[in-house]
Each structure stands twice: as C-alpha cells, then as structure tokens.
C-alpha positions in Angstrom: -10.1 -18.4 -8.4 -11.9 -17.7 -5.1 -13.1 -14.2 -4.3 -15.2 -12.8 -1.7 -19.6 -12.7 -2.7 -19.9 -9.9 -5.1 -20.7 -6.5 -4.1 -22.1 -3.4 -5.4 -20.0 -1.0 -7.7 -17.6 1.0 -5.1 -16.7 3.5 -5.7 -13.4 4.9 -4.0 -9.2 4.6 -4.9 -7.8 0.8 -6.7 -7.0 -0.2 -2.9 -10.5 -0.3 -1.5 -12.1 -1.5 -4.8 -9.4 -4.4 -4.8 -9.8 -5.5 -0.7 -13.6 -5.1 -1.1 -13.5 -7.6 -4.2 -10.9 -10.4 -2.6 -12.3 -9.9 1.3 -15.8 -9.9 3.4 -14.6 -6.5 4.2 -17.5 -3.8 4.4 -16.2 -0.3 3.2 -19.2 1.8 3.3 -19.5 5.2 1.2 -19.5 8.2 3.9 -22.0 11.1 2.9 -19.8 13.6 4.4 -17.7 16.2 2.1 -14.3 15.9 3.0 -13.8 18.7 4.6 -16.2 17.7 7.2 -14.6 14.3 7.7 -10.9 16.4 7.7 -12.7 18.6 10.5 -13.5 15.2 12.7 -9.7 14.1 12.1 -8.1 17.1 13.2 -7.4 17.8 16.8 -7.6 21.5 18.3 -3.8 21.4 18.7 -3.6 20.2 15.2 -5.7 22.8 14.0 -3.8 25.4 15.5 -0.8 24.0 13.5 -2.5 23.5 10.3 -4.0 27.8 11.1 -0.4 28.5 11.6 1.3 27.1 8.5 -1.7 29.1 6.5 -1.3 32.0 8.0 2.2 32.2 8.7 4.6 34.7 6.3 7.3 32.9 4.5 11.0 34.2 3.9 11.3 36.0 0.6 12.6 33.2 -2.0 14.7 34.1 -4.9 12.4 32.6 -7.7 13.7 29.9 -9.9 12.7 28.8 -12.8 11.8 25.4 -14.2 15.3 23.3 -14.3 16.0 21.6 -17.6 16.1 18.2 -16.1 13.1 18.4 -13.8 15.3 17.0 -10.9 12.0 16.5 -8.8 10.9 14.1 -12.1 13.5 11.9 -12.0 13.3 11.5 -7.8 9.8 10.6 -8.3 10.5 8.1 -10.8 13.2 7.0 -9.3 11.8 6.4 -5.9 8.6 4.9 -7.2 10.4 2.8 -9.7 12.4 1.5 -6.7 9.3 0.5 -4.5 7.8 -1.2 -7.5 10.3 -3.5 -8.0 10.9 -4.3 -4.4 7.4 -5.5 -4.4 7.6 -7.1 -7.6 11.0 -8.8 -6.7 9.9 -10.0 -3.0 11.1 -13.2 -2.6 8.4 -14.5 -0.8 5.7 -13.2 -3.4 7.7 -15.2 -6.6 5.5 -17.4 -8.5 6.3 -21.4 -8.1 8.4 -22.2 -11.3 7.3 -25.0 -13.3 9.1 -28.4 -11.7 9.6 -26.6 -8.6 9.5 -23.4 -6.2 11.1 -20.2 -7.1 14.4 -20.0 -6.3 15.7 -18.4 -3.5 12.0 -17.9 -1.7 11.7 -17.4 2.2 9.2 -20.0 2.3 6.4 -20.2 4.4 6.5 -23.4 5.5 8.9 -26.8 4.2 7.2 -28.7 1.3 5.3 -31.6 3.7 3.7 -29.0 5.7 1.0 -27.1 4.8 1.7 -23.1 3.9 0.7 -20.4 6.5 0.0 -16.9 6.1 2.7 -15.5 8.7 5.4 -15.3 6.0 3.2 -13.2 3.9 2.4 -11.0 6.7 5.8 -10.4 7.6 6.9 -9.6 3.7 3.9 -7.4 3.7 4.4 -5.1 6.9 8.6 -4.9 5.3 7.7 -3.8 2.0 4.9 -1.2 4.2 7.9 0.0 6.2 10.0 0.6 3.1 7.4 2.9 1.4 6.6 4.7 4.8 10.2 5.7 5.1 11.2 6.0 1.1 8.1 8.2 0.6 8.2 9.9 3.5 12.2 11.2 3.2 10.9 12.0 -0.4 8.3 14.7 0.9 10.9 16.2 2.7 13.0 16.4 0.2 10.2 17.8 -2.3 9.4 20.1 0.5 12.8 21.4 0.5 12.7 22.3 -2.8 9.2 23.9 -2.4 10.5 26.7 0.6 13.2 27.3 -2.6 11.1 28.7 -4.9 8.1 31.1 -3.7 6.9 32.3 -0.6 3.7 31.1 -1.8 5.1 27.4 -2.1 7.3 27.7 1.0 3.9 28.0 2.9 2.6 24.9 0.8 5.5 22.7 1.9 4.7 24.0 5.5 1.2 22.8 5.2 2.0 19.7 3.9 4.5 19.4 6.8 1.8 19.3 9.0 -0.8 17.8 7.5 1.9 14.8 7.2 2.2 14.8 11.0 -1.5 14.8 11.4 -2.6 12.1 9.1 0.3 10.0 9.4 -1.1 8.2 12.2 -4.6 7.5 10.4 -3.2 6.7 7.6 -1.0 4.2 9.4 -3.7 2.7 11.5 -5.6 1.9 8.5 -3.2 0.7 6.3 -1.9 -1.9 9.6 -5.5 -3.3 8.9 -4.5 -4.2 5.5 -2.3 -7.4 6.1 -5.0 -9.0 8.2 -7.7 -8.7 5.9 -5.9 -10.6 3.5 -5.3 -13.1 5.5 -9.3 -14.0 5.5 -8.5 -14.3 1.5 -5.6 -16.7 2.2 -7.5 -19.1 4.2 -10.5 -19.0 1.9 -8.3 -19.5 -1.0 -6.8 -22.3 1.0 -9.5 -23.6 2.1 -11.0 -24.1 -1.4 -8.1 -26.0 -2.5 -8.1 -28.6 0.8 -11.8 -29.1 -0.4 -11.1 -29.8 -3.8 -7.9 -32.2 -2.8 -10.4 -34.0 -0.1 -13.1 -34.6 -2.9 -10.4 -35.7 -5.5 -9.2 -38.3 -3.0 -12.1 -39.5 -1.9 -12.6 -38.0 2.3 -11.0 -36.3 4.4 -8.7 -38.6 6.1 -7.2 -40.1 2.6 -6.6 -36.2 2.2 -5.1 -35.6 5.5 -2.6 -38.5 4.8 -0.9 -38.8 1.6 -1.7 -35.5 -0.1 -0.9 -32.3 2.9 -2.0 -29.1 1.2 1.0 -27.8 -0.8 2.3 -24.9 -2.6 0.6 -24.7 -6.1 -1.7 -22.4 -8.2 -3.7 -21.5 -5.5 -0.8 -20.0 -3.5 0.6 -18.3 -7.0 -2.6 -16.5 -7.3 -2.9 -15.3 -3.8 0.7 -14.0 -4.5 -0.3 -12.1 -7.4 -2.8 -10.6 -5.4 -0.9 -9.3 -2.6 1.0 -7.8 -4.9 -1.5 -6.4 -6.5 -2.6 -5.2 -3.1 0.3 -3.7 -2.6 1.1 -1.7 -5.8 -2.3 -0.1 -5.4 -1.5 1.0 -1.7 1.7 2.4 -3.3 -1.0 4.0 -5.3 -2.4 5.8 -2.3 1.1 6.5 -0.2 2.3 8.5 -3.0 -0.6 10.7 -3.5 0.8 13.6 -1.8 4.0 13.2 -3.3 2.1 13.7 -6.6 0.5 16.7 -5.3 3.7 18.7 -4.6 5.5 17.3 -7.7 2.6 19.0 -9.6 3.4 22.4 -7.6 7.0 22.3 -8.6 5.7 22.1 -12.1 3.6 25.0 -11.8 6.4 27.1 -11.0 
C-alpha cells in the first residue's frame, strides 16, 4: 500500500495523525497554549457573547437527579451508532466483492473507464453534512437538558451555545479541506497501480490499450481509508457532545 514519505511522531487527535500519514500534508505543532490560539479565534463581538453567557444569571432550576435510564446515554449512542454505520454502509465506500463489484455501489466511473475521485468526494461532503446536522441537533438537545437541571449547567449549555456559533465556521473551513487532501492520496494510490500495470505489460501504450486502470485492491484500500478518515473526524465532531454528556453525569 502507498502512503505519503514518513514523518515525525505527531502528535495531535486520530484525524491529523491519519491525513499526515496518507497525504504530503504539513500539520505543524503550534507552541501556543490554547487559550491564546482561542483568543486569536474569537472576534470582539464574539467575545462579548462568550463574557455574556459567563456572566449572565440563569433561571432557578428545580434539580433533578440522575434518571435511571440515562436518557442522554442512549441519544449519544444512538446518534453515534447511526453515523457509524452510515459511513460504514456507504455505498460508494463498499469493498469490490470477489468475482465482481459490490452490489448496489454508485460507482465512480463504468468498468472500461478508469475510476475518478469525484464520486468519493461527493459521498464524503454527504456523510460530512449528516454529522454536521445529526450532531449539531444533538447539542441542542443535550443543551436542553443542561438549562433543566442547575443554574450552574444552564449557563454551561449557554456557553456552549456560543462557543458552537463561534467555532462552527472554523471548524467547518477546516474540515472542507479534508476531501481534497485525500484526493492527492487517490491519485498516488492510482498512480502506483497504472505504473505497476504499464511495467507488467511491457510500456505504456500496451497499458493504455488493452488493460484501462480498473477497480481492484488498490481502490478497496483507498476505500478503507476514507473511511477510516472519516470515523476519526467523527472522532473530533463529537467531542463537545462528550463534554456535556459528561456534565449531565456529574449531576
């Protein structure tokens, strides 16, 4: 299998230590604390948000106490668990089958044609869109229960109310990159394989025309990982979601 030249140990979250491995991508390591890069994100109108939803007084809750069936749990699960297997079940990702290709598949291109990478784009920025909205009607919905409970965890689920509004954009911005650096992967994995068909039929033009590149290994394990791409951005989406499930079971 073809990756990108070897790098350094990076440190970081499964999704940048995956692209750095398969791409040419640079990610370099910022020095800056967090709060210092949060400070450069943050607009003054933003910040006057963010210094509202701190400071702000929250209705008096009734307190309630932990349910018996953790109904924030099973949403979690349940959402996640959905997302999972809508990558794992794309169509367009599903491994050729052994004396043919995997039924029902959008496929990129018809078998005499040589595969191109805008069918993988377009599954990618879909399955993108479903965890944007899944996730983000679950932090509402997390939120809602939040402002239920304490005035101390209403204000949380304020915060986190803005601080979705205000990052959602970044966040967005850099996870639209993600599609086109795997593309770079795609051609280099394909390009690998038109090299190896060329030098098993002799040159280029014996290549060219009787043996078109072609669905095959190579394609199955840039499928697997895109989808491994894509579970670890899952990874990252729901990291907020974890953080207020984990305040719900503080309560």
């Amino acid at each position: 299998m073809v990756h990108a030249p070897g790098r350094g140990l990076l440190k970081g979250p499964a999704l940048i230590r995956l692209l750095a491995r398969l791409t040419d991508a640079g990610f370099p390591e910022s020095e800056q604390p967090l709060a210092d890069r949060l400070g450069q994100w943050l607009g003054w109108t933003d910040a006057i948000a963010l210094s509202s939803a701190l400071g702000a007084k929250p209705p008096c809750a009734p307190a309630q106490g932990p349910t018996a069936d953790r109904a924030e749990d099973a949403l979690c699960m349940r959402v996640r668990t959905s997302l999972t297997d809508a990558i794992n079940r794309d169509a367009t990702l599903a491994p050729q089958r052994a004396g043919g290709r995997a039924r029902h598949r959008r496929d990129p291109a018809p078998a005499d044609i040589a595969p191109e990478y805008a069918a993988f784009r377009q599954a990618y920025l879909a399955l993108q869109e479903r965890m944007d909205s899944a996730i983000g009607n679950l932090r509402t919905v997390l939120r809602g229960m939040l402002a239920s409970r304490t005035p101390e965890l209403s204000r949380l689920a304020s915060v986190d109310a803005v601080m979705e509004r205000v990052l959602g954009v970044r966040e967005h911005n850099a996870l639209a990159a993600v599609p086109g650096l795997l593309a770079a992967h795609f051609e280099r994995l394909r390009d690998a394989e038109l090299a190896a068909s060329e030098s098993g039929n002799g040159s280029a033009e014996v290549a060219d025309a009787e043996s078109p590149l072609k669905d095959g290994p190579w394609l199955d394990a840039f499928r697997q990982d895109m989808r491994s791409v894509l579970i670890a951005e899952l990874e990252i989406r729901f990291q907020p979601v974890e953080g207020l499930r984990s305040a719900l079971r503080a309560c």
